[in-house]
BALOBA-1460 file (C-alpha; in Angstrom, 3 decimals):
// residues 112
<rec num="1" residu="x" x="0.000" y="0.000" z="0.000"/>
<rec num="2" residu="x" x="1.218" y="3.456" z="-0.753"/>
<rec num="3" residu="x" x="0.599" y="6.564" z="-2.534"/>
<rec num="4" residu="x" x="2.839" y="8.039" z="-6.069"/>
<rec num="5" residu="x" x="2.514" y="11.758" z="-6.299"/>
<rec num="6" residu="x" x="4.069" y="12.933" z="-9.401"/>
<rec num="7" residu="x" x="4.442" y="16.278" z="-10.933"/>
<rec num="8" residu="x" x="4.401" y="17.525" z="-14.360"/>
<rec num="9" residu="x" x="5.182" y="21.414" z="-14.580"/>
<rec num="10" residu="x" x="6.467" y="23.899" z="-17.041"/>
<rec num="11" residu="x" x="8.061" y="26.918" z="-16.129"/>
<rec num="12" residu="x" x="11.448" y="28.846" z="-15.630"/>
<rec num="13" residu="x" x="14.127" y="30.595" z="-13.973"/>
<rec num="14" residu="x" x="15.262" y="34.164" z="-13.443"/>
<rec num="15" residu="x" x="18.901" y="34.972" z="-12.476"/>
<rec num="16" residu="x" x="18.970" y="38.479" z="-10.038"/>
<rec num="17" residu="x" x="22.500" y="40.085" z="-10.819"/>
<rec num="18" residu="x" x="25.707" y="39.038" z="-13.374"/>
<rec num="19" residu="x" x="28.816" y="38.910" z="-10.435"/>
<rec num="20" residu="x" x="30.215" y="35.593" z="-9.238"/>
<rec num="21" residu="x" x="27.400" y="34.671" z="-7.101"/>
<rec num="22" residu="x" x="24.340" y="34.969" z="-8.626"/>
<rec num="23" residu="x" x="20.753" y="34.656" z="-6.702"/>
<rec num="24" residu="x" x="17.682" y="33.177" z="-8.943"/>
<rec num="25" residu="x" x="14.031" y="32.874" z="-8.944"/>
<rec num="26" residu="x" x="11.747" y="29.872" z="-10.344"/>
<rec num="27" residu="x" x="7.935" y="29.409" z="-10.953"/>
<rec num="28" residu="x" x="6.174" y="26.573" z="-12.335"/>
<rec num="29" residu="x" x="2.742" y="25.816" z="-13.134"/>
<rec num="30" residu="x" x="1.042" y="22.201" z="-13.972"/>
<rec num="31" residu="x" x="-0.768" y="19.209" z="-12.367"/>
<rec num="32" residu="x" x="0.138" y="17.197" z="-9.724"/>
<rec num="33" residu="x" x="-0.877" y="13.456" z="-9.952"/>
<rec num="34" residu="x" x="-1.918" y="11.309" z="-6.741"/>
<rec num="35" residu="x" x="-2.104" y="7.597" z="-7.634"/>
<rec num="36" residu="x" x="-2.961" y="5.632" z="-4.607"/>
<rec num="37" residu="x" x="-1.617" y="2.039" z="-4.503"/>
<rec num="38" residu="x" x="-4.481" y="0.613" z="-4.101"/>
<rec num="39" residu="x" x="-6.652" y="-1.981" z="-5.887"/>
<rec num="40" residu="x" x="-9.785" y="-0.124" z="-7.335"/>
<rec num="41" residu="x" x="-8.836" y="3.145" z="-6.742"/>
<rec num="42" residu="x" x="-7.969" y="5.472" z="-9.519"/>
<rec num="43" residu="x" x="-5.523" y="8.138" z="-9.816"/>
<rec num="44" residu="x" x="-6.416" y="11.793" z="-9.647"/>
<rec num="45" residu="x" x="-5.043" y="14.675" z="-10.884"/>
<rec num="46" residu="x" x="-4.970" y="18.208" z="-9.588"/>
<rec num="47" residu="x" x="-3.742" y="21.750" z="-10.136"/>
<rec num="48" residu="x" x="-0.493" y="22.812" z="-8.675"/>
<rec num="49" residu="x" x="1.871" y="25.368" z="-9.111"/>
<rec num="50" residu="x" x="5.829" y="25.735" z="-7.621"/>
<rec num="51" residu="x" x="8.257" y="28.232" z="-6.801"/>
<rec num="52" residu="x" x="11.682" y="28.123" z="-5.851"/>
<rec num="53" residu="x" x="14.533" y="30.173" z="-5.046"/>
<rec num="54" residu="x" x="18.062" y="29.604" z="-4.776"/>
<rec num="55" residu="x" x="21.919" y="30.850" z="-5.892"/>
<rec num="56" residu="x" x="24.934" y="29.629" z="-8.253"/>
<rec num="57" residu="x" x="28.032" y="30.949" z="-7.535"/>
<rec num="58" residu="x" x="30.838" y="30.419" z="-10.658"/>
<rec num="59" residu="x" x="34.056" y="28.819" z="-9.502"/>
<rec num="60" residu="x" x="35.269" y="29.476" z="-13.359"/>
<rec num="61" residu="x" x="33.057" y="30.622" z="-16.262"/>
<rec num="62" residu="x" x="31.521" y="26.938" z="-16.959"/>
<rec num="63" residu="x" x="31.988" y="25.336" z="-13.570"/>
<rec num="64" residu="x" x="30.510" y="26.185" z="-10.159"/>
<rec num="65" residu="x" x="27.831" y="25.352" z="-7.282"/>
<rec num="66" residu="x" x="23.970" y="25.740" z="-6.672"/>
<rec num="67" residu="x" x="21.741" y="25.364" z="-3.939"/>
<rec num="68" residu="x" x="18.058" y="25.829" z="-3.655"/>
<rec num="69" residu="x" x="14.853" y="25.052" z="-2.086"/>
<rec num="70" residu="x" x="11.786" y="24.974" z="-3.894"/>
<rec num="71" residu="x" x="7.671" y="23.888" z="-3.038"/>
<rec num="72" residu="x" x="5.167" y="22.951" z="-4.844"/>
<rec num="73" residu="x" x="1.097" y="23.475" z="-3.295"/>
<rec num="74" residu="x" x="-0.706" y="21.232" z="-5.144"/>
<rec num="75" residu="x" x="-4.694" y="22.725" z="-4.834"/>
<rec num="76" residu="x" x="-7.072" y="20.112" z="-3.295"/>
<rec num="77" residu="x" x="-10.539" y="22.342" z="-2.923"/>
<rec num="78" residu="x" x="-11.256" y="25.352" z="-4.181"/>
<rec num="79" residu="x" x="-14.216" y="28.439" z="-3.858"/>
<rec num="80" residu="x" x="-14.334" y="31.561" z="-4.300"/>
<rec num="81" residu="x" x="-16.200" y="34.727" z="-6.424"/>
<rec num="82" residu="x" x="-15.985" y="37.941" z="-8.327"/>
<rec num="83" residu="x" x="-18.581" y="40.646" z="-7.695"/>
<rec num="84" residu="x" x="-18.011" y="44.407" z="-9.669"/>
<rec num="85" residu="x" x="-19.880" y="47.373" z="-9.215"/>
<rec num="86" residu="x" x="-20.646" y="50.598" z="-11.071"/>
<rec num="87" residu="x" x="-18.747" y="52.759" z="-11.144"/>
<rec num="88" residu="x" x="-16.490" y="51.428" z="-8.120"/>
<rec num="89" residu="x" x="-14.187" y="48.435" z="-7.777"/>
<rec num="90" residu="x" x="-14.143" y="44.328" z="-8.217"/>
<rec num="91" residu="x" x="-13.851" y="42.377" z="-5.053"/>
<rec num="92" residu="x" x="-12.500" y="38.510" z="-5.402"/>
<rec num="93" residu="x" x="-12.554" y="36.291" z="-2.918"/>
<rec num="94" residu="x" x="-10.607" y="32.787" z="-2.921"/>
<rec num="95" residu="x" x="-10.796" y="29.746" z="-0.402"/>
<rec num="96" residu="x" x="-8.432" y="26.555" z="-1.130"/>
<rec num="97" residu="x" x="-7.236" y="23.937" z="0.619"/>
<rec num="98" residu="x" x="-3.961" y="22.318" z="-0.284"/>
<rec num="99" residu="x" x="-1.009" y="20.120" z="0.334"/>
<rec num="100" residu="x" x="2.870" y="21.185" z="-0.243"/>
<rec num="101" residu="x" x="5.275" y="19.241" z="-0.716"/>
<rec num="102" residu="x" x="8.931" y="20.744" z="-0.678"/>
<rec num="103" residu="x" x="12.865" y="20.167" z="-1.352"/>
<rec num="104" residu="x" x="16.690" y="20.956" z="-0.515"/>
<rec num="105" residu="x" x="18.719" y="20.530" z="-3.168"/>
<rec num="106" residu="x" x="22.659" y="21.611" z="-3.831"/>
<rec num="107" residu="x" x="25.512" y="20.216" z="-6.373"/>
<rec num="108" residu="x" x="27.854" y="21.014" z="-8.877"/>
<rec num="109" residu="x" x="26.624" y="22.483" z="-12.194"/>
<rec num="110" residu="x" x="28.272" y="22.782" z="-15.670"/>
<rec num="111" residu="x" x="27.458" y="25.245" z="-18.656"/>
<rec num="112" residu="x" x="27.912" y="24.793" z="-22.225"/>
């Protein structure tokens, strides 16, 4: 018995400065797949989205380390509404429940 939770995102990275050690941003956005391990039970699929910062730092201009930590909510339940009045403003309101699910990563990297 268990439970497979796999992701499948698109998305990218933005590097915050040019010097030696460089900071970085990421954002993803795609579905997150629960597949229980279970006879009769199906898989399910919901939306998720991650984010993740972190830094490189260049030990020579192809060679150097990273470390970052990223998470990824994947939504579970959602509500919410939009009301607009005239002439005035929009009001939104969102309720979700979610789970997150998160990582520590750090290594050597190589450009090309």
């Amino acid at each position: 018995m268990g439970l497979a939770v796999e992701y499948y995102h698109l998305g990218g990275t933005v590097e915050l400065g040019e010097g030696r050690l460089r900071p970085y941003f990421a954002l993803t956005v795609g579905a997150t797949r629960f597949d229980p391990k279970v006879e009769d039970v199906g898989c399910e699929w919901r939306f998720s989205i991650g984010s993740g910062v972190g830094f490189k730092t260049y030990l020579s201009p192809r060679f150097g380390l990273r470390a970052e930590g990223r998470v990824w909510p994947t939504f579970l339940q959602t509500a919410g509404g939009f009301l607009c009045s005239l002439p005035g403003g929009c009001l939104a309101e969102v309720e979700a429940d979610f789970l997150t699910q998160g990582s520590a990563t750090a290594g050597f990297f190589v450009t090309f």
